[in-house]
N, C-alpha and C positions, 0 to 999 in steps of 0.2 A: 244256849250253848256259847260260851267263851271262846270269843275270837284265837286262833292262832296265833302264839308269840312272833311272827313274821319279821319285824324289826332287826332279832336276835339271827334269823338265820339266813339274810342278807349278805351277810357281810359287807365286803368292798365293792358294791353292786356297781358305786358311779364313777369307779377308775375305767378309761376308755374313751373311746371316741364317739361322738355322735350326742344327737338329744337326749338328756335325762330321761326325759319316758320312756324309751327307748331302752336305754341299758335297764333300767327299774325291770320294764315289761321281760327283757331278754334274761337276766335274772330271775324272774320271779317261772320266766317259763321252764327253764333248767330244771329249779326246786320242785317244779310239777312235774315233768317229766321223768326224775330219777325218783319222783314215789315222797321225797321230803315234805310235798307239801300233797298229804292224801285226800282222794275222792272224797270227798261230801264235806273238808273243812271250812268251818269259817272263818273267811278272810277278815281283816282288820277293816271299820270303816275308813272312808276319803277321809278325813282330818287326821285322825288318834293316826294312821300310818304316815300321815303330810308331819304331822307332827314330830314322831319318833323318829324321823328319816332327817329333819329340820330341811323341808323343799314344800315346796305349793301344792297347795292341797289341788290344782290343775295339773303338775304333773302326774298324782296317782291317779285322779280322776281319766286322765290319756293312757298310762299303763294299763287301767282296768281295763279298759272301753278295747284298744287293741288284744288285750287274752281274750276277753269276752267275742270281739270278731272270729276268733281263732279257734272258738266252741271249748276253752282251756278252764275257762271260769264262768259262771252264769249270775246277772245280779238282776233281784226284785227286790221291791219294794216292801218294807215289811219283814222280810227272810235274807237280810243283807246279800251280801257277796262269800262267793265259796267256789272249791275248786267243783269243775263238772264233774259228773260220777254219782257214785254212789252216796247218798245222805244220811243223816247220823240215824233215820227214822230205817233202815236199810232198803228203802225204795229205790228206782232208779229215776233220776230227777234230768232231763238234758244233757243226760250222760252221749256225748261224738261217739260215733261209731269209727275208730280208727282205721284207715284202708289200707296200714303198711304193719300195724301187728297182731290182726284179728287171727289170721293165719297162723299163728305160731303157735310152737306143740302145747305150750302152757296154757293157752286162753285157750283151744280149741275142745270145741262141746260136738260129740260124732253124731248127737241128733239133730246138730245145726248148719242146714245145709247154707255154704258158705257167695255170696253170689257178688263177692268187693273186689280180689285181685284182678284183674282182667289178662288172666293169660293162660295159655294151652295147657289143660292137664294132664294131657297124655304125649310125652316126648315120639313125635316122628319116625318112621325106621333109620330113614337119614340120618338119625344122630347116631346109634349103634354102628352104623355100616362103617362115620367118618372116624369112631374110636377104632374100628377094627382097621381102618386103612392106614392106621400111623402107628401102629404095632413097632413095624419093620423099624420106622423111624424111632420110637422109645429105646429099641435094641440096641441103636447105631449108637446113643450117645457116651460121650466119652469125656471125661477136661470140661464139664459145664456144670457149674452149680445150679443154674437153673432159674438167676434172679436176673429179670428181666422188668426193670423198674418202667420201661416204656412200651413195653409190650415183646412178645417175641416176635421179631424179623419175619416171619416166613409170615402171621399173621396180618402186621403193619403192611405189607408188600400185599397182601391180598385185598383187604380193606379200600386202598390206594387206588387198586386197580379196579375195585367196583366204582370207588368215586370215577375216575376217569372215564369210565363206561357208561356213566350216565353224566356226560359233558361238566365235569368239575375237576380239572385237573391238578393233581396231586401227586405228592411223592412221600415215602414212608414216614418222613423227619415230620412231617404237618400232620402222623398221628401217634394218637394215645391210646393204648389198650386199656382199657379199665373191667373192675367187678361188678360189671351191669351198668345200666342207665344211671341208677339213682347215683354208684360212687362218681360217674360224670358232674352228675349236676352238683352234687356237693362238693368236688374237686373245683369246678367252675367258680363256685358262688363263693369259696373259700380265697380264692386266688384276685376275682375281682371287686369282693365286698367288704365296705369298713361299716359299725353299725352308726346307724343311722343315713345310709343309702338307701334310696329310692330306687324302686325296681318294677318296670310294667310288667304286667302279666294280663295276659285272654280273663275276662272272666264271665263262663268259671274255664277252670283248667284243671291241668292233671296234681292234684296234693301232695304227691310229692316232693313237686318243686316247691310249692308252697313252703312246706316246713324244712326241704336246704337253704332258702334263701333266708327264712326265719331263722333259723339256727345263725346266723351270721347280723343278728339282729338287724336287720333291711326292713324299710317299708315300705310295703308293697300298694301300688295302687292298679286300680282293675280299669281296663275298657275293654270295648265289646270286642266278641269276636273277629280276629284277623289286627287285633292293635290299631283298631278303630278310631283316629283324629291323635294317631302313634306322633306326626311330626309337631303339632299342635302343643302335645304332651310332653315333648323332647324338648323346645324352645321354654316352656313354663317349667319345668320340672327338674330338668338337667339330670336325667337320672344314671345312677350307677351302670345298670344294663337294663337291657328288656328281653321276655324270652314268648317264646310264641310254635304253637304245635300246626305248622301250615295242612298237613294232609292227614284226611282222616284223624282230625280235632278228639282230641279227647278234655270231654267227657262229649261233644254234640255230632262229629263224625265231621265235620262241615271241611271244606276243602278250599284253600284262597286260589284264585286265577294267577295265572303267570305275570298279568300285570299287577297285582298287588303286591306280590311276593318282589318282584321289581326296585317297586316303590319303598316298600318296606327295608328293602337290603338299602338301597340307594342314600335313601333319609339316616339310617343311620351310620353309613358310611361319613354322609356331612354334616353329621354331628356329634362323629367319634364318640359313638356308646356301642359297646360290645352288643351286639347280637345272637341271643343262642333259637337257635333251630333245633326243633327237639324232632328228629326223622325216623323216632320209636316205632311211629304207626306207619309209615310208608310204604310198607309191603303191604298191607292186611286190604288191599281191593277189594272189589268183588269180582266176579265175570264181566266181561264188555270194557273193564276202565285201563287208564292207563298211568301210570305211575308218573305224579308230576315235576317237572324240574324243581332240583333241589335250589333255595335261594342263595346258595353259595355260589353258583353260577353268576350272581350279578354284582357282587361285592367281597373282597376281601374282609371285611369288618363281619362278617355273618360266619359264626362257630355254630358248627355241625354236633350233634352225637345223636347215635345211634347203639343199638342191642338189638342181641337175637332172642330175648326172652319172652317177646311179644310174635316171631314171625317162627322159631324155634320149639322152644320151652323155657318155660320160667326160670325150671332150676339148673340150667347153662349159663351161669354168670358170665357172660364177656359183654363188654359195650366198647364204647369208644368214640372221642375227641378229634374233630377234627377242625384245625386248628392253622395260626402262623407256626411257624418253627418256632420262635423263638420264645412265644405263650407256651407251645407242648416242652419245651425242654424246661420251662419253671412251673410247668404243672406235675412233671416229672420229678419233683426234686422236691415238691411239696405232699405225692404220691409214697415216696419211701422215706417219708417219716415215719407214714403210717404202716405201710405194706411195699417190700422190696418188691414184688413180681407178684403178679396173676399164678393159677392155676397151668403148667405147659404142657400137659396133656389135652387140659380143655380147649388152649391156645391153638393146637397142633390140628386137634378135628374140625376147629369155629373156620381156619382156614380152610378145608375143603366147605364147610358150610357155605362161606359167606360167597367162593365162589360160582356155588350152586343154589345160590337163595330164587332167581328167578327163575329155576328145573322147580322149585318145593312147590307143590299144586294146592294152596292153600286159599284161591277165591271160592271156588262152589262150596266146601265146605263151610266156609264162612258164611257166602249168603244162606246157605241151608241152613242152618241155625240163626240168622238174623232171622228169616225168614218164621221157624217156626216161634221163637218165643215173640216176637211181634203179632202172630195171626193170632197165637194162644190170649194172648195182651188183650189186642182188639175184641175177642169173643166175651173173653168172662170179664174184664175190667172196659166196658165202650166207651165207660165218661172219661178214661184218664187221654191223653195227649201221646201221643207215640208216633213221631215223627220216621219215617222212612232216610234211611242212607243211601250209600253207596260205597260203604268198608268202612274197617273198622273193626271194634271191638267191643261197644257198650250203646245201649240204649238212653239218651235223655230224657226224660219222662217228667210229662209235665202235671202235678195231681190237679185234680178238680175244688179243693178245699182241704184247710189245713196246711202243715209244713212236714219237710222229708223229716227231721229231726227225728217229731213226737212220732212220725209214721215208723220210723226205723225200728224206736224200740216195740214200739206193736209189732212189727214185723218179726223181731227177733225172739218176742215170746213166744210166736208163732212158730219158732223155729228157722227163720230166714235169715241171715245177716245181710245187709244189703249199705248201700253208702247214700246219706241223706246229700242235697248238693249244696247244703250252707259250708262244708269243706272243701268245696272244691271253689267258693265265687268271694273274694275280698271286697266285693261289693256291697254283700249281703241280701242280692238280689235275687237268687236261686233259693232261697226257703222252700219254694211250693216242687222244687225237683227232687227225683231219685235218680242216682244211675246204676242200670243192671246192664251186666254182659252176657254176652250168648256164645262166651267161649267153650261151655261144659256142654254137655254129652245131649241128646235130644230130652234121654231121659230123665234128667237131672233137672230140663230147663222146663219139662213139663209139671215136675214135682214143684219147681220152684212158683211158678203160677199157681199150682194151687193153694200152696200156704198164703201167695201173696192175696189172692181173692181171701179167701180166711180171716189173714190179718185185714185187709180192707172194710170186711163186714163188722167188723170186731173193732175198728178204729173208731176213736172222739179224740177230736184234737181238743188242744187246749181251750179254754176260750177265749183268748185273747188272739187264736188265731185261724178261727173258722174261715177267714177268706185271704187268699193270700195278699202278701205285700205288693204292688204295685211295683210294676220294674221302672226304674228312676234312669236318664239318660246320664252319664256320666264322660 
């Protein structure tokens, strides 16, 4: 198969800032992601593209190697370099299972039960109840267009008031309303990223951030969970930001102590790197625990966001920034380029929400389904790894041989979608993980089990990777 004219549909790739490989890889990820450069093509080798581009044949060799981290392109030996996906043979070769648009009406197969987004499928009464309480209030309005680039006041003032209520004092101006988590983090990484900025991250973590901070061509480099030798890193690395999921960790549940979180705010307070605190999962407890102080509490320099799509329902798009003043009013002005205002109905009932998020009685059921797809786990699969929480929303699962990858797509012919954890760790150290959530219904999570034992019986990994990779200290 003849390589890809790739040269030709570059263009201006290395206008901008930051490392050449960098802009290359940030380019060439674009072309892949809008479909230009399709599933199973073959990419040019390291030289003929070092050449045609006239740059070192080490920069492409670094652009690959970072897609290739990124599960974007896959390269062997023998069968050059190509985008992941589908191959020209139509098999499925190391094709990512994507966690943000397997979901969507286009890809979605109704005999494939879906087990990636992690969040309630079934909206609350509480949510009905708060649309019906703001009725009167839609009635009333009069003289208002309705664009509210920074959120609507009655919301902002709510938000405020839960931060204060869990000892982080605030006032409306130090927030942002936004359309969920993710327009946060990509508002965020937007406002403090130029490419070729370095940016810590947990690994592994939540992929969504992953690919905001990548979209802003950033590299990213991984330590352990809780930003593990974070001050160490900050001194050698001088990085852009760091972002870090303190409570109830997504993808491993895991929770930091009030003194790390501390330490954590403190360190980069003194060495003036933005801090984002992702406070996504912070409601999702179980019974007995108690919700821990947020690190905003110890530092100015530590930026909050939070949504209710994880403690709510998914398709309630509100999130929201919290922030200095004067970061929220240039994240605000960089918000309605894109989008004047939020949704102010949604705005209208998120407020009665958010002030009754600790009435929503959302631990038992939660461990009740940790609970059962965990027992189900342990029975029919004993050899795999299934670590016990304490909230949260997904299980880290550790396989006994093999990688989540090649496991995924077995799982998927099975009928399973599930999320391999080479996407979710910059490491590359997570291969041998899945993560499943135990957000869906009992009886969904018991179907889910059985296809997963199915697909398990029915698995041969590759062979180059019957025993997993060793975890490397970083």
């Amino acid at each position: 198969m003849r390589p890809i004219g790739l040269s030709e549909r570059l263009g201006r790739w290395s206008s901008g800032r930051g490392p050449l490989y960098v802009l290359l890889a940030a380019r060439m990820r674009r072309l892949i992601d809008d479909g230009e450069l399709p599933s199973g093509a073959l990419l040019p080798p390291d030289r003929a593209l070092a050449a045609a581009l006239a740059v070192g044949r080490t920069t492409v060799v670094a652009a690959y190697e970072l897609l290739r981290s990124e599960g974007r392109i896959t390269r062997r030996q023998g069968s050059g370099t190509r985008v992941a996906g589908a191959a020209s043979s139509g098999t499925i070769e190391d094709a990512p299972v994507d966690p943000i648009f397997l979901d969507s009406l286009e890809s979605r197969d109704d005999d494939v039960l879906l087990a990636i987004c992690a969040a309630p499928g079934d909206p609350p009464p509480l949510l009905a109840e708060a649309y019906a309480r703001i009725l009167p209030s839609l009635q009333e309005i009069s003289g208002d267009i309705g664009y509210y680039p920074y959120g609507h006041p009655t919301l902002r003032q709510a938000i405020a008031t839960r931060y204060a209520d869990h000892g982080v004092q605030t006032t409306p101006d130090q927030i942002l309303v936004t359309n969920g988590g993710q327009q946060a983090l990509s508002l965020l990484a937007h406002a403090l990223l130029s490419p070729g900025d370095q940016v810590l991250v947990e690994a592994p973590t939540y992929p969504g951030a992953l690919e905001a901070f990548r979209e802003e061509a950033a590299v990213l480099r991984g330590l352990p969970i809780g930003l593990e030798g974070f001050e160490a890193a900050v001194r050698d690395r001088r990085p852009g930001l760091a972002y870090v999921i303190p409570t109830y960790q997504n993808p491993t549940g895991s929770v930091l102590s009030s003194l790390v979180r501390q330490r954590l705010a403190r360190a980069a307070a003194a060495a003036d790197v933005p801090l984002i605190e992702d406070e996504v999962p912070a409601d999702l407890g179980f019974p007995g625990t108690t919700r821990p102080v947020p690190m905003a509490v110890f530092s100015d320099a530590v930026i909050s966001i939070g949504s209710l799509s994880k403690s709510v329902w998914g398709g309630l798009r509100i999130g929201w920034i919290r922030a200095s003043a004067p970061l929220i009013n240039r994240l605000a002005r960089l918000r309605a380029v894109h989008d004047l205002g939020g949704n102010v109905p949604a705005q209208l009932a998120a407020a009665h929400l958010v002030a009754e998020l600790d009435d929503l009685d959302l631990a038992t059921e939660l461990q009740t389904r940790h609970d059962h797809l965990r027992t189900l786990l342990t029975r029919h699969l004993p050899t795999w790894d299934v670590p016990q929480i304490r909230g949260g929303q997904c299980l880290w699962v550790r396989l006994p041989h093999g990688d989540g990858n090649s496991f995924a797509q077995t799982a998927l012919r099975h009928g399973l979608a599930i999320l391999p954890g080479s996407g979710l760790d910059v490491t590359g150290n997570s291969d041998p993980y899945v993560r499943l959530h135990f957000r869906a219904r009992p009886e969904e999570l018991t179907e889910a089990v059985v296809r997963l034992t199915t697909a398990w019986q029915a698995y041969h990994p590759p062979a180059d990777r019957v025993s997993p990779r060793p975890a490397i200290a970083i």
